[in-house]
C-alpha positions as CSV (number, residue, x, y, z in Angstrom):
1,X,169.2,252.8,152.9
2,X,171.8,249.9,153.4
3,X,174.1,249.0,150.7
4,X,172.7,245.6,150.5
5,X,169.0,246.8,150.3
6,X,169.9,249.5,147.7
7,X,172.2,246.8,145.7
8,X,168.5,244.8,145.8
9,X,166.7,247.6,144.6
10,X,168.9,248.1,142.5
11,X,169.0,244.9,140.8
12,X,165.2,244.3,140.9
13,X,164.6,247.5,138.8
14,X,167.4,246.2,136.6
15,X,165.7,243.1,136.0
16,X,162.1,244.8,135.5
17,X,163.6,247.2,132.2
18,X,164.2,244.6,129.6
19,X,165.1,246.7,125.8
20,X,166.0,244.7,122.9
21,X,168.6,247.0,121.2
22,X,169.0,246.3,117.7
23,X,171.4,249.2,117.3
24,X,172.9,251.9,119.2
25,X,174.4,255.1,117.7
26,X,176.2,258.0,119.4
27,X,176.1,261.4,117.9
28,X,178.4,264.4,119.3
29,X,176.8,267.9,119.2
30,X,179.7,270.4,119.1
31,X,183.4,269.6,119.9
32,X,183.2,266.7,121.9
33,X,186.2,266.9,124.7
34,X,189.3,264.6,125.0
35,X,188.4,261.1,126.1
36,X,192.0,259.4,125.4
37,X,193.0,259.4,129.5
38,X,189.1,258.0,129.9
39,X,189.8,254.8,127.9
40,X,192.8,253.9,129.9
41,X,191.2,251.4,132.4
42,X,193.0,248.1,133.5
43,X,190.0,245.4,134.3
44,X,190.9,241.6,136.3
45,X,188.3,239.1,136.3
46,X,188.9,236.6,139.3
47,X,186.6,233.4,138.7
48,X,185.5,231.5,141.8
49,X,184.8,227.4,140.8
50,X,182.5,225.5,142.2
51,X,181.2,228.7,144.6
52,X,178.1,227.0,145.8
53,X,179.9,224.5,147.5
54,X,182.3,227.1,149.8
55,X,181.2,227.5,153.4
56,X,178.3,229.8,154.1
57,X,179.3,231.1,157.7
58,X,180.4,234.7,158.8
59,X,183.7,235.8,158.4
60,X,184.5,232.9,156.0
61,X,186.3,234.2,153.1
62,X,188.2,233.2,149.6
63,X,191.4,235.3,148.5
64,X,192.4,235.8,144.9
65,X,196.5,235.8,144.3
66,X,198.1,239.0,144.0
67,X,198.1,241.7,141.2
68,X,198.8,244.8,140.4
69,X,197.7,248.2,139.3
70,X,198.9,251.6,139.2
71,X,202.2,250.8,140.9
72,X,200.3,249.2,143.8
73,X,199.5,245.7,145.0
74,X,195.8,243.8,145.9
75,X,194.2,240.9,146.6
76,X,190.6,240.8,146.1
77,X,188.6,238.9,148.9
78,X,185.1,237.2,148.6
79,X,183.1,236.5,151.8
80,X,180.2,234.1,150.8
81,X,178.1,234.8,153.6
82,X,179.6,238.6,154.6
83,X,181.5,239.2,157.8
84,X,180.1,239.8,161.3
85,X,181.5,243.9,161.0
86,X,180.5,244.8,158.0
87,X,177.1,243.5,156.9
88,X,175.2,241.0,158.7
89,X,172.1,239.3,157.1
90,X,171.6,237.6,153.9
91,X,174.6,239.5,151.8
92,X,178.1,238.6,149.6
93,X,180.8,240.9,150.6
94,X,183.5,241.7,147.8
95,X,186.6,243.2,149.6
96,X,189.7,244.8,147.8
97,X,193.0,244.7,150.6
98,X,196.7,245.7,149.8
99,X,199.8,244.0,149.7
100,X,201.2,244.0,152.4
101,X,198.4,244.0,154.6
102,X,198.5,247.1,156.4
103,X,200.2,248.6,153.1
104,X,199.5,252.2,152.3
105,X,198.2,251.9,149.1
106,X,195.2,253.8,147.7
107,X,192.7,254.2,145.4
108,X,193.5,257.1,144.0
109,X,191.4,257.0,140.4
110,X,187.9,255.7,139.0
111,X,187.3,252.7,140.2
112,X,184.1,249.7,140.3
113,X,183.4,246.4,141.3
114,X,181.0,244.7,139.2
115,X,179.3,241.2,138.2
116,X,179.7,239.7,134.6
117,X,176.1,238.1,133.8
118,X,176.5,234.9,131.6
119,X,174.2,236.6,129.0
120,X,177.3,239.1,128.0
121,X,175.7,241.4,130.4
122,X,177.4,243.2,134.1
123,X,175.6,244.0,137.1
124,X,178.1,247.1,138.7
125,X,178.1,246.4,142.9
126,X,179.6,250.3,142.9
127,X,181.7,252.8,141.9
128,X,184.0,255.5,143.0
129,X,185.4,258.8,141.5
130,X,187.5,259.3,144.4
131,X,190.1,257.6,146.8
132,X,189.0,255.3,149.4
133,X,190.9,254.3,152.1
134,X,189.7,252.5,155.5
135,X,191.2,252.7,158.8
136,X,191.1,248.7,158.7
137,X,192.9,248.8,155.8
138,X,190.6,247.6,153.1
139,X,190.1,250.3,150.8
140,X,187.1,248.9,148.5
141,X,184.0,247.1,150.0
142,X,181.0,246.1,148.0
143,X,177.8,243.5,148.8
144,X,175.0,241.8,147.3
145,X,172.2,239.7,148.1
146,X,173.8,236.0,148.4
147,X,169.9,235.0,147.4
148,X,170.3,236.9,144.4
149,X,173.8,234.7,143.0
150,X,171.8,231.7,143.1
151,X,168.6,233.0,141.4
152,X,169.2,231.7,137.7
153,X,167.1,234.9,136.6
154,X,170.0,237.0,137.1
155,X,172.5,235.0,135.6
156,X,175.7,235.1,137.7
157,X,176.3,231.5,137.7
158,X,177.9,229.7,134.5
159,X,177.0,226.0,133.4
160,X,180.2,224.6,136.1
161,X,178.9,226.9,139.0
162,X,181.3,229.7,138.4
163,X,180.8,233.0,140.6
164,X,183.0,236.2,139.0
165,X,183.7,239.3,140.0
166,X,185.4,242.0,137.9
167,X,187.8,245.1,139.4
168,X,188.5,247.8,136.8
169,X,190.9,250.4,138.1
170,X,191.1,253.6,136.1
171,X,195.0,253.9,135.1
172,X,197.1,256.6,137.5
173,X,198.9,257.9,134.2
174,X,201.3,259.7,136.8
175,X,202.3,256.2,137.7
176,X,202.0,254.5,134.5
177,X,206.0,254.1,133.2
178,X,206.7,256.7,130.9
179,X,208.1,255.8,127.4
180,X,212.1,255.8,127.2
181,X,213.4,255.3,124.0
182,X,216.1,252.4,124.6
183,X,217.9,251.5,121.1
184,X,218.5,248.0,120.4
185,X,221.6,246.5,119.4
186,X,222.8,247.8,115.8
187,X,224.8,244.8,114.7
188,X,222.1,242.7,113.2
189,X,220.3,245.9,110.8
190,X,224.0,247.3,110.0
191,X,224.7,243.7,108.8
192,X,222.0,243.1,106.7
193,X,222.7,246.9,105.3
194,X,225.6,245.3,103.8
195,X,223.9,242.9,101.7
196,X,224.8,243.4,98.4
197,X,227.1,246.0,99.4
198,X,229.1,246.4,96.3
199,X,231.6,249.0,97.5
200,X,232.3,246.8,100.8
201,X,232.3,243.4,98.6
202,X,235.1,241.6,98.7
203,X,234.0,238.2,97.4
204,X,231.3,238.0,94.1
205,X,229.1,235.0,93.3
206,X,228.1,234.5,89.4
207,X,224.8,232.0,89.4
208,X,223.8,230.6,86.5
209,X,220.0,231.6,85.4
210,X,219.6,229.2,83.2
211,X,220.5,225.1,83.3
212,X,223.7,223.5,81.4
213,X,222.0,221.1,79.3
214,X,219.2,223.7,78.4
215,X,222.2,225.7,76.8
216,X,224.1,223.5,75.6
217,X,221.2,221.9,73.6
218,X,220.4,225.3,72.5
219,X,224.1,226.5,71.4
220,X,223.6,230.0,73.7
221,X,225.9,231.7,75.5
222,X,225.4,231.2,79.2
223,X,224.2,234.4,81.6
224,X,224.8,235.0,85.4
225,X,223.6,236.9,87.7
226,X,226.0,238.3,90.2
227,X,225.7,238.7,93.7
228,X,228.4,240.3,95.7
229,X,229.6,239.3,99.4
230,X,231.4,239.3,102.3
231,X,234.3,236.6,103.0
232,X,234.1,237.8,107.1
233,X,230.7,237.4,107.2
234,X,230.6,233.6,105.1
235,X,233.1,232.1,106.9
236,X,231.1,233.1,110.0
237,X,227.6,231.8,108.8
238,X,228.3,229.6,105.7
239,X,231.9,228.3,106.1
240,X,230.4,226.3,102.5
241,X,230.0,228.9,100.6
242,X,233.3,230.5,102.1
243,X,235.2,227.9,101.3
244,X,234.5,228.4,97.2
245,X,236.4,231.1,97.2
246,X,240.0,228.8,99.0
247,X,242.8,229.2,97.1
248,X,241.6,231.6,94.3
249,X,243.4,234.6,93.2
250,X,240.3,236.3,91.7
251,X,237.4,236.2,93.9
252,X,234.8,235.5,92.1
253,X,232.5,231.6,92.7
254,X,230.1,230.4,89.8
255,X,227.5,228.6,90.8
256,X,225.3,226.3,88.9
257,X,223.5,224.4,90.7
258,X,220.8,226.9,92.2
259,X,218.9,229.3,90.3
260,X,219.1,233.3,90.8
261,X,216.1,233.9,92.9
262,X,216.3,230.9,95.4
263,X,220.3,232.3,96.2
264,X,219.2,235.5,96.8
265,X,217.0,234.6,99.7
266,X,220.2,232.4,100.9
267,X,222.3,234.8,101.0
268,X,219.8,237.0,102.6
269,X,219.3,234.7,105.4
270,X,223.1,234.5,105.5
271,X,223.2,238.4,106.2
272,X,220.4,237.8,109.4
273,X,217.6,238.5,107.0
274,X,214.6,236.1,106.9
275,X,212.8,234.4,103.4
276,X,209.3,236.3,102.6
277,X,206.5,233.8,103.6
278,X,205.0,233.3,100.0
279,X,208.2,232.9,98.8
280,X,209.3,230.3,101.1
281,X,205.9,228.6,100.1
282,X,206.6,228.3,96.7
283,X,210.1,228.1,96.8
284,X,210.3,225.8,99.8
285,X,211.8,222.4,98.1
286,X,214.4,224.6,95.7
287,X,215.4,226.1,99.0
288,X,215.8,223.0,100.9
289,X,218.0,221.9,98.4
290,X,219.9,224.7,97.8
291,X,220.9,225.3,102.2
292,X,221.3,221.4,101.8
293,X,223.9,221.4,99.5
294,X,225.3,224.4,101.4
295,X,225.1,223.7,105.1
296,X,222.7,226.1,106.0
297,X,220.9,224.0,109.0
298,X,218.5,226.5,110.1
299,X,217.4,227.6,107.0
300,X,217.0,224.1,106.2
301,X,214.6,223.2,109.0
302,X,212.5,226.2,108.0
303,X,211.6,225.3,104.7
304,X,211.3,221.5,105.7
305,X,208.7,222.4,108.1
306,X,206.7,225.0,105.3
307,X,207.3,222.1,102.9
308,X,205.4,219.5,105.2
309,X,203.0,221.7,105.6
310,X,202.1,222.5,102.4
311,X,202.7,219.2,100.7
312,X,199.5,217.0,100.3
313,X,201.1,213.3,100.9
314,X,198.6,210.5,98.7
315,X,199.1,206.8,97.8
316,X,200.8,207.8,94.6
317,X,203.2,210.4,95.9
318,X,204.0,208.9,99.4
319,X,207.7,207.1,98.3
320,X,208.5,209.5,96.4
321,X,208.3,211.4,99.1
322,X,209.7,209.3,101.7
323,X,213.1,208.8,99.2
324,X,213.5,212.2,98.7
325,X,213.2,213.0,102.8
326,X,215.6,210.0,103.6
327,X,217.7,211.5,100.8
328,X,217.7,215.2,102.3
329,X,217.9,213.9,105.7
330,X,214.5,215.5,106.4
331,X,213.3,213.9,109.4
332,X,209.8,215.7,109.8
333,X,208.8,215.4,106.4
334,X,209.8,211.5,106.9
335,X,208.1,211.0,110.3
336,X,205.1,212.5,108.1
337,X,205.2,210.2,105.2
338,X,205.6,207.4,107.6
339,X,202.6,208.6,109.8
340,X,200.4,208.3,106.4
341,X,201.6,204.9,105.8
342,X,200.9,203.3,109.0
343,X,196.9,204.9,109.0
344,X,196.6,203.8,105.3
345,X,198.9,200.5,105.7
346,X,195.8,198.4,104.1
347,X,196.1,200.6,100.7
348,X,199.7,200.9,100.6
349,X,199.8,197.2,100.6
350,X,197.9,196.7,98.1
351,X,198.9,200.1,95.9
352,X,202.8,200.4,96.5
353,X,205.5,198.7,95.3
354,X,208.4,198.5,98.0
355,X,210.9,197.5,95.3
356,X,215.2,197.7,96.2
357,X,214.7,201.3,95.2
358,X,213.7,201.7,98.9
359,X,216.5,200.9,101.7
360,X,215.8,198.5,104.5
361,X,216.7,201.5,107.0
362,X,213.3,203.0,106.0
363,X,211.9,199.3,106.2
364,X,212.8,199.7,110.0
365,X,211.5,203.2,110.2
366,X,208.2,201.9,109.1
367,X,208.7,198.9,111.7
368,X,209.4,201.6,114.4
369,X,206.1,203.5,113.7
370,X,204.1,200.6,113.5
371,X,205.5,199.9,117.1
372,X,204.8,203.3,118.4
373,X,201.7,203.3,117.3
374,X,200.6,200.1,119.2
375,X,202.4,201.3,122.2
376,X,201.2,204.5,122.4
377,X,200.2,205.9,125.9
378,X,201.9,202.8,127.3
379,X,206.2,203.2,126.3
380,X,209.2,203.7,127.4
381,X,210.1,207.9,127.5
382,X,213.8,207.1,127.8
383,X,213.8,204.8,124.6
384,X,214.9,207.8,122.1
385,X,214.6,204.9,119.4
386,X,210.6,205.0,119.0
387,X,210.3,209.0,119.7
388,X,208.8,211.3,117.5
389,X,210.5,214.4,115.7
390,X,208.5,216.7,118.1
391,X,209.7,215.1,121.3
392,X,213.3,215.1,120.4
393,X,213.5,218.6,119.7
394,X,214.1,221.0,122.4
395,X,211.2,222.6,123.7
């Protein structure tokens, strides 16, 4: 029987079985045996567009771009209407070739060729368990019934025409790179060992936990928490904070003006270490503030950007908002509040109060979104006047 007529047969019997399986359960009698190395398969899916519109004469064929498996190189071939030495008659020839052509490269494991269905379902063209190699060169050929493709009843064409074919390769573990361990560079985890470091210390922060009017009003001795550094590693990531500690004989910097917790996760950041997500969500306009006031640019950024997202900008909220971001030099969170105002310019007419609280720079801001926003599609890229946050930033 020819491959083509038992790839029929095949197909038709597959088409005449129809189950509907509502679950599927497997059960092991005794010790099943080791199935880790049978897992390892690497599959490629090449999708062919618009496939009923490529020629339909012998020898005709579409290539796939190179990839790689088990340490060698393919290209997978599809001849539409087969090729005059291989299979003549009505029949779609799947060829896998190496790379180079003429290359020695086998199949040396488990391999198939098969047909993803559109209803989740594959039709398998065939399968080896050994190597395959041709004198030609190719070292996998499959075929099917080009009648077949095109019959909706089997479902190899999607919605746009799409023809695929799948290639799973069982993985050569000889081949597949073994696992070196290659240490990374120390400096970042012996860096943030020394946080807190006590012993190595050689600078100490006191921060207030409470506020100055707060204990003052109530006649209480003030409390601080204390939080011990290094000057090396400040003047390297915070000269600001380094610099509190210029021309003092006893090394020690209160702070006031940033509460216990938010410092910590400054100075952790400081140290290479990063803020804890749900802490930087509820935290994220006290931490703004505090690597504000402290030149910690980076930090900054990231808590404007969780801040944007978490803030909910209304009518009622919208200058207070756009004051505080002009204030902080927050340009995303002010490109945001300005964004609102333009799609709800009708109700902040009527609801705000642009009083001399507001300065005409933001006036123009406004001006310059109003602008964009008629001109959008249709501007100048190279005016950096009228671009947005997103577009300014590098990529």
């Amino acid at each position: 029987m020819s491959a083509v007529a038992y790839v029929a047969q095949h197909i038709s019997r597959e088409r005449s079985v129809h189950r509907h399986i509502i679950e599927r359960s497997t059960i092991d009698v005794g010790n099943p045996p080791s199935t880790a190395s049978d897992n390892k398969w690497k599959e490629f899916q090449f999708n062919f567009h618009n496939f009923a519109t490529l020629p339909s004469y012998y020898d005709y064929y579409i290539e796939s771009p190179v990839f790689e498996c088990n340490g060698n190189q393919w290209r997978l071939r599809v001849y539409p209407a087969g090729d005059t030495q291989t299979f003549v008659g009505d029949s779609l020839l799947v060829s896998l070739h190496p790379c180079p052509p003429g290359g020695s490269a086998q199949l040396t494991h488990e391999s198939e060729i098969s047909i993803p269905r559109t209803n989740g379902q594959k039709a398998c063209l065939g399968r080896t368990r050994r190597a395959i190699t041709r004198s030609d060169g190719i070292v996998y050929v499959a075929a099917i019934l080009r009648s077949s493709i095109f019959d909706q009843s089997n479902h190899f064409l999607d919605d746009n025409g799409t023809f695929s074919v799948i290639i799973s390769i069982k993985e050569d573990e000889s081949k597949a790179q073994s696992t070196v361990f290659v240490p990374k560079n120390p400096i970042v985890t012996m860096i943030q060992d020394k946080f807190l470091d006590e012993e190595t210390a050689d600078v100490c922060f006191e921060v207030s936990s409470s506020d100055i009017e707060e204990d003052r009003a109530r006649k209480r001795q003030r409390t601080f928490a204390t939080f011990h550094a290094h000057s090396s590693i400040l003047k390297l990531c915070a000269p600001m904070l380094a610099s509190l500690f210029e021309d003092r004989l006893v090394k020690v910097a209160q702070i006031y003006d940033v509460c216990p917790h938010v410092f910590r996760h400054i100075l952790y950041y400081v140290y290479g270490g990063s803020v804890p997500e749900e802490a930087m969500k509820t935290h994220a306009k006290d931490i703004i503030d505090a690597a504000d006031r402290y030149s910690i640019v980076n930090l900054k950024l990231e808590a404007e950007a969780v801040y944007v997202k978490k803030s909910v900008i209304t009518i009622d909220n919208a200058i207070d908002h756009l004051l505080y971001a002009d204030a902080k030099n927050l340009a995303l969170l002010k490109e945001a509040v300005i964004d609102f105002l333009t799609e709800n310019s009708e109700e902040a007419t009527e609801m705000i109060s642009f009083t001399d609280d507001v300065p005409g720079h933001l006036m123009k801001d406004l001006l310059v979104a109003v602008s964009r926003k008629k001109k959008d599609g249709n501007r100048d890229d190279n005016n950096f006047n009228v671009m947005r946050v997103s577009e300014l930033l590098p990529q």
